[in-house]
C-alpha positions in Angstrom: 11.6 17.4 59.9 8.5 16.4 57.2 9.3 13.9 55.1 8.9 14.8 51.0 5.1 14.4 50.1 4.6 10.9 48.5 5.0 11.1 44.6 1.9 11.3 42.5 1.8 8.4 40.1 1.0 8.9 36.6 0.1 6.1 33.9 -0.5 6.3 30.8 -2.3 3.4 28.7 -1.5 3.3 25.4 -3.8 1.2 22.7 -3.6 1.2 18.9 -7.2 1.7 17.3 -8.0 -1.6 15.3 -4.0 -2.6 14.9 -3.4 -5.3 12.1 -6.2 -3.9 9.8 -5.0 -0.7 10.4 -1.3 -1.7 9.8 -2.6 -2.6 6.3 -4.7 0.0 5.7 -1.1 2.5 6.5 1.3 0.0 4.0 -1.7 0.2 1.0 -2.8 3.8 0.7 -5.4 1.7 -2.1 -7.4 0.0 1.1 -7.9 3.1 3.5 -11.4 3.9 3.9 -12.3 0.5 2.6 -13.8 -2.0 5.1 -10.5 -3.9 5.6 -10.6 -7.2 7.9 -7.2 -10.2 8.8 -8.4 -12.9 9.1 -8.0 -16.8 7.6 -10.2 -18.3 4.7 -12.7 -20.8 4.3 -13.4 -22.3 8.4 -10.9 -19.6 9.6 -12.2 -16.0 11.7 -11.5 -12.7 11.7 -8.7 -11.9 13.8 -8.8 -7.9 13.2 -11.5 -5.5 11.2 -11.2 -2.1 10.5 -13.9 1.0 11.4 -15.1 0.4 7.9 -15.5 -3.1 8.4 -17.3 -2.6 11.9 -19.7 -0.2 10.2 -21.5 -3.1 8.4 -20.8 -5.4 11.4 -17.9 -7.1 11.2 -16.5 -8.0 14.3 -13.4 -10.3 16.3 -13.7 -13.3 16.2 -16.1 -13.7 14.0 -16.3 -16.5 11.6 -14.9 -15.6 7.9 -18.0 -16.8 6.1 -20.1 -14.7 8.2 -18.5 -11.6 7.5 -18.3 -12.1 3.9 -22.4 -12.3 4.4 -22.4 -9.3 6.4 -19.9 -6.8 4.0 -20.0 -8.2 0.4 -17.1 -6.2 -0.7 -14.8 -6.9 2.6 -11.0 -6.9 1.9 -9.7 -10.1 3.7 -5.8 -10.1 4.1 -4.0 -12.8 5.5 -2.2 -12.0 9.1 1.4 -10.8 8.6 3.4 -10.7 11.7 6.8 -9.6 10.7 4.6 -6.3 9.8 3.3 -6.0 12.6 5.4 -7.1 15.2 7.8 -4.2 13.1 5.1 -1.1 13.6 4.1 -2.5 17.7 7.8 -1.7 18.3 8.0 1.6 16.2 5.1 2.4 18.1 6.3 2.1 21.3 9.7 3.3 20.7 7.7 6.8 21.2 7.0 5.9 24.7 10.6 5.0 25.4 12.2 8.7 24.0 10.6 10.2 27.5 10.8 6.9 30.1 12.4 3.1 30.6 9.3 2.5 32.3 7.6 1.1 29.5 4.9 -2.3 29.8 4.0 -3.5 26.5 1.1 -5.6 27.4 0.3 -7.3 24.3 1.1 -6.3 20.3 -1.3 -3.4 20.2 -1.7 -1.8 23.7 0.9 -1.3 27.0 1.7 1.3 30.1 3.9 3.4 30.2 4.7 5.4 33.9 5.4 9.1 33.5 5.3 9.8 37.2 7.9 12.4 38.2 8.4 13.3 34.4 9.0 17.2 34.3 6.9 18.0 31.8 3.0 17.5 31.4 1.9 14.0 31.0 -1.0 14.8 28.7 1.8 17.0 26.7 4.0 14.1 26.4 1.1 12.3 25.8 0.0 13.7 23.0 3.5 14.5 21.7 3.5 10.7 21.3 0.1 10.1 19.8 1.1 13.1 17.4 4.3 11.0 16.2 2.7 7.8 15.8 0.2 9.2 13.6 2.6 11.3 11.6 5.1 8.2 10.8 3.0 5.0 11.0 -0.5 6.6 9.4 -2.0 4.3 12.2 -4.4 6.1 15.1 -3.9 4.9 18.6 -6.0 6.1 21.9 -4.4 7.2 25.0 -6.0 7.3 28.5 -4.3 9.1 31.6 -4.6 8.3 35.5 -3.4 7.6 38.5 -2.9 3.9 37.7 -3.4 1.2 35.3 -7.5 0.7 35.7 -8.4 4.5 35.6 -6.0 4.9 32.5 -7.0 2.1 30.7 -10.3 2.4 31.1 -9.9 6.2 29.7 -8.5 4.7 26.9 -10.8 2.4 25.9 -14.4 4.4 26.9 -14.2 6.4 24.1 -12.3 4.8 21.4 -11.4 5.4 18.7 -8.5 7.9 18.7 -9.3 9.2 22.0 -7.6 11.3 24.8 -8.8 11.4 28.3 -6.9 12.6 31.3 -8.6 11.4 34.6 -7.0 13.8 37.1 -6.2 12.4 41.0 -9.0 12.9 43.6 -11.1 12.4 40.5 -11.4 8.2 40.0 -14.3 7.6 41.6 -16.8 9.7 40.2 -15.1 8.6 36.7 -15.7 5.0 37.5 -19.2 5.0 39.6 -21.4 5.1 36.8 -19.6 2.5 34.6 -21.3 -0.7 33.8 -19.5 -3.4 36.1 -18.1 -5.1 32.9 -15.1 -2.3 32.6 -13.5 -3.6 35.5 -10.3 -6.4 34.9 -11.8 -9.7 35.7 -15.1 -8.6 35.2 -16.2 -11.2 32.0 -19.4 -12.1 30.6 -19.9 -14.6 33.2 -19.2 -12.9 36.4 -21.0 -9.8 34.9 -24.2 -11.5 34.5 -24.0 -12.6 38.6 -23.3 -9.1 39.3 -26.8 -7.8 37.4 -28.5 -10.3 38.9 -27.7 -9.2 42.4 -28.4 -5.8 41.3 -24.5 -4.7 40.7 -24.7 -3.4 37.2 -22.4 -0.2 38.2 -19.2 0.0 39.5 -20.4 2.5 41.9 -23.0 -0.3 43.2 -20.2 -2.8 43.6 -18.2 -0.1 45.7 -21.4 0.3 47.8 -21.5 -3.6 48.5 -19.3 -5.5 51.2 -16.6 -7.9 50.6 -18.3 -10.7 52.1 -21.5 -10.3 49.7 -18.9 -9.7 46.7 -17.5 -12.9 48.0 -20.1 -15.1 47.4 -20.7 -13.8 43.6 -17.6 -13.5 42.4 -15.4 -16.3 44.5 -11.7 -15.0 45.6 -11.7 -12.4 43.1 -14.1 -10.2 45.4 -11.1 -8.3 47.3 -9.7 -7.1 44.4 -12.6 -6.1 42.3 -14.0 -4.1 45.3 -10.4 -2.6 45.2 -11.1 -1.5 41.5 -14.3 0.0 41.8 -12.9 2.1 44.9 -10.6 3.2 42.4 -7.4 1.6 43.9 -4.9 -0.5 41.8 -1.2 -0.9 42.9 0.0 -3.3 40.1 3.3 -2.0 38.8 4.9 -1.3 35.4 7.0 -4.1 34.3 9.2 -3.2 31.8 10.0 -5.5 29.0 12.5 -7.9 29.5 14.7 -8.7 26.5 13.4 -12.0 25.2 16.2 -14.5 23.5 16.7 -14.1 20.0 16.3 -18.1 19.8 16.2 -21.3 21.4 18.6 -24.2 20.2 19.8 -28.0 21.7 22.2 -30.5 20.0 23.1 -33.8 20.6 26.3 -35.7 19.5 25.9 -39.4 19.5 27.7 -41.7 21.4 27.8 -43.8 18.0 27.8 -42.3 14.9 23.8 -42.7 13.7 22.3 -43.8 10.6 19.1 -44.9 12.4 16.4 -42.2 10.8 13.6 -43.0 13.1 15.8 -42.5 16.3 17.4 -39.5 14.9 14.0 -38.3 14.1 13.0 -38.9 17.7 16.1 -37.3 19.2 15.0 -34.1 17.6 11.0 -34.6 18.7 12.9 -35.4 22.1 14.9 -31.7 21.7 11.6 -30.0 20.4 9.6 -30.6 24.5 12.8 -29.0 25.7 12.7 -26.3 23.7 9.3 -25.8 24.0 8.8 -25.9 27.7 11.8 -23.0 27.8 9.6 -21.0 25.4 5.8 -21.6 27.5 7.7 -20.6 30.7 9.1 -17.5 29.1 6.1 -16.4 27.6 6.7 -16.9 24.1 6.4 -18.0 20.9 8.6 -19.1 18.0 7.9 -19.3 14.1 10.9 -20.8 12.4 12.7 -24.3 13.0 16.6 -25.5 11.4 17.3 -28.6 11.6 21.3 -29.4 11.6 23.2 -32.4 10.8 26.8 -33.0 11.0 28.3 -36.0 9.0 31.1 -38.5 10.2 33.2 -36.6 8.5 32.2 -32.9 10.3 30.8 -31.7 7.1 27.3 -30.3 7.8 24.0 -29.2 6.3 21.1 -27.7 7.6 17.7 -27.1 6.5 15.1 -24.4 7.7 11.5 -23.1 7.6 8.9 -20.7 9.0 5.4 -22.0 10.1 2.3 -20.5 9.2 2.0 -19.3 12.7 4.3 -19.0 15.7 3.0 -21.3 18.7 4.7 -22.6 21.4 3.2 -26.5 21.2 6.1 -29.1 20.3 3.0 -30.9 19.1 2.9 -28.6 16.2 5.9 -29.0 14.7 6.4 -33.0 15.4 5.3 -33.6 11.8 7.7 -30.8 10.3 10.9 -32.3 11.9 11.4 -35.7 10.4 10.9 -33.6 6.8 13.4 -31.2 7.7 15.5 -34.0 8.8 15.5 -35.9 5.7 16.4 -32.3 3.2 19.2 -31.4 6.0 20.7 -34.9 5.4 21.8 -34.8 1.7 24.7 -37.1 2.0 23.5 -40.7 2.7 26.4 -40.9 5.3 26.1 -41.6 9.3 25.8 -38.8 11.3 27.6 -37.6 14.5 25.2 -34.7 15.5 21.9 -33.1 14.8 20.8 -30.1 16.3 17.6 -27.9 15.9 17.2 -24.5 16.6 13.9 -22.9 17.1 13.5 -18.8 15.8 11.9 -15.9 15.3 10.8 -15.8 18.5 7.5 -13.6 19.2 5.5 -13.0 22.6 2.9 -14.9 23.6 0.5 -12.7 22.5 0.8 -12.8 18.7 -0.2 -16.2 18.9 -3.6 -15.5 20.8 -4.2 -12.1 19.0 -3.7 -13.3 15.7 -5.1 -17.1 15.6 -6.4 -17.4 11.8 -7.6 -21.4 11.5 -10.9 -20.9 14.0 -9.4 -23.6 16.3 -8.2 -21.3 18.9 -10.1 -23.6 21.7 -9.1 -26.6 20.7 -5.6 -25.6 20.7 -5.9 -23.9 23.9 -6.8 -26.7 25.6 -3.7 -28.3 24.5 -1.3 -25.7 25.9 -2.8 -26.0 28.9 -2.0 -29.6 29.2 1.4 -29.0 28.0 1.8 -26.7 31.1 0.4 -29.1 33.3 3.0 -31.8 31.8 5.6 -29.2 32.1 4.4 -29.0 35.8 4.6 -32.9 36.4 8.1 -32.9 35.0 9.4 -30.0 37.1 8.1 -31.8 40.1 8.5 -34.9 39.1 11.4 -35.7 37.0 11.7 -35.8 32.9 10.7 -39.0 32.8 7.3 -39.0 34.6 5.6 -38.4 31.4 6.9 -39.9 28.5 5.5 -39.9 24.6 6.0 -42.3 21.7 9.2 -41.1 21.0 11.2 -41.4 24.5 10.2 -45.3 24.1 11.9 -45.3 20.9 15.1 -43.9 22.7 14.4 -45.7 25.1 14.3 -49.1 23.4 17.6 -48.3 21.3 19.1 -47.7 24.9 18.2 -51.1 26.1 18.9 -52.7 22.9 22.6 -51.3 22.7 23.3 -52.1 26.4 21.9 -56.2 25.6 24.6 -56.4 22.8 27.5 -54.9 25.0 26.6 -57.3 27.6 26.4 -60.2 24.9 30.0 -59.8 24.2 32.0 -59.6 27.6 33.4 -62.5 29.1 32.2 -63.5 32.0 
């Protein structure tokens, strides 16, 4: 007996057409058809810029000053992610009406796998883009294929507010004339290598042997040559439901009047925290600070950063603050606690970095995951910063004065 004929896949990529100005231009009727940019003042870039703005130039991430120079009369709003994190998740609740098999892949763009769906994809399809435009006022561009590369490249070939259904059987001569640069993993870099072996099309790079690729693009090669044959296995991964927030407490051994070792308790709390959020892949924007009294009265005191992040380093300086308007009564304390919130995916904080430091700040997360690394291998005290001496000194002190009083 013949087994059932393998199941043809169907992706569709989903990506919203210029998101947060967009998103603006759909909550102030006053700014549509006006060139429209988010981005930060003074030394900050422009993290998004509408089809009007792009007319005159404008492009991501382009310095603010510069864009100013470029479109005179550009409409510069400051990034607003309750907004926008609200319309990525109206958007895509489209997607989930017809399948669980939903990848939302950053705030403005995701998969979503209609293989073995009943009705047409490009009917679905379009029944979604049809909604989203109907209810939002935002235009988004869909591409269909046999897997994520064909569909996303679809998608984003012909933007904006495209629709383009690869069908099987038909990838490669879809692909083949592409310039090598549409492939994943493909930057300005390894693009550049590519032309100057002669690979400027993906049909070029099909044509050319592993072990060539190999020495021009490193251990990458297998895969790329993978793409440009058309061939891309990576699964849909639906979202996983993230944790609403993150919290620690300590209660002291003593009750605590101490405010620089309370403070340091709480920066000690706030690398716990934060390594939980980097390994989940998120981001937080709010922090409460706690205190409960001797008496096991308590008040708390709370606020929302400029920007979510997911460096302790950047909200040190906010704790000891919070610490001192959460303790109104000048009584000891027998427990702080701090609770981090408003927790966002990792990719609002790269989308939407408004303060034109977005190197220098990546570099520090990625020595925060190699500490994270050294202390999962290593033990939480392989590393340690200016406040774990502090603790660490108290520690020492209070064990010298028990030792001063026992008989011996």
């Amino acid at each position: 007996m013949m087994g059932a004929p393998p199941l043809k896949r169907t992706v569709v990529h989903l990506d919203a057409d210029a998101f947060f100005a967009s998103v603006e231009q759909a909550s102030d009727t006053r700014l549509r058809g006006k060139p429209v940019a988010v981005g930060g003042e003074k030394r900050g870039i422009i993290a998004a810029a509408s089809y009007e703005a792009r007319k005159f130039g404008v492009y991501t991430p382009m310095p603010t000053a510069q864009a100013r120079k470029l479109c005179p009369k550009l409409i510069l709003l400051p990034g607003d992610y309750e907004k926008y994190e609200r319309f990525s998740r109206w958007m895509f609740s489209y997607a989930y009406d017809f399948t669980p098999d939903v990848e939302i892949t950053s705030i403005d763009e995701g998969y979503f796998d209609l293989s073995g769906v009943r009705r047409s994809a490009s009917e679905i399809a379009r029944t979604i883009r049809k909604a989203i435009g109907q209810t939002l006022k935002i235009t988004v561009s869909e591409g269909i294929g046999s897997n994520k590369l064909v569909s996303q490249i679809a998608s984003k070939l012909y933007k904006p507010f495209a629709f383009q259904e690869i069908e099987t059987g038909y990838e490669i001569p879809f692909l083949h004339p592409l310039a090598n640069h549409w492939l994943p993993g493909i930057g300005p870099k390894s693009a550049s290598r590519l032309n100057a072996a002669g690979l400027a099309r993906i049909g070029q790079i099909s044509a050319t042997e592993t072990d060539l690729l190999h020495l021009i693009l490193g251990n990458i090669a297998p895969r790329i040559r993978e793409y440009a044959d058309g061939y891309d296995e990576r699964p849909i991964v639906p979202r996983v439901a993230s944790a609403k927030s993150y919290g620690k407490q300590e209660t002291f051994a003593e009750d605590q009047t101490d405010e620089d070792q309370i403070e340091a308790t709480l920066r000690r709390m706030a690398d716990v925290l934060m390594a939980k959020v980097r390994v989940d892949g998120k981001c937080i924007r709010t922090l409460t600070v706690k205190v409960r009294y001797n008496d096991m009265m308590e008040d708390q005191c709370g606020e929302s950063l400029g920007e979510p992040t997911d460096l302790e380093t950047d909200i040190y300086g906010r704790l000891g603050i919070l610490l001192r308007k959460a303790w109104r009564r000048r009584v000891s304390l027998r427990l702080v606690s701090l609770k981090l919130s408003n927790v966002y995916d990792s990719f609002y904080r790269s989308e939407l970095t408004l303060d034109g430091a977005s190197e220098q700040r990546e570099s520090r997360r990625r020595l925060a995951r190699i500490v994270d690394d050294l202390k999962r291998r290593c033990g939480a005290g392989t590393i340690l910063r200016g406040h774990d001496f502090i603790l660490r000194d108290a520690a020492i002190e209070k064990a010298k004065t028990k030792t001063k009083g026992k008989d011996f």
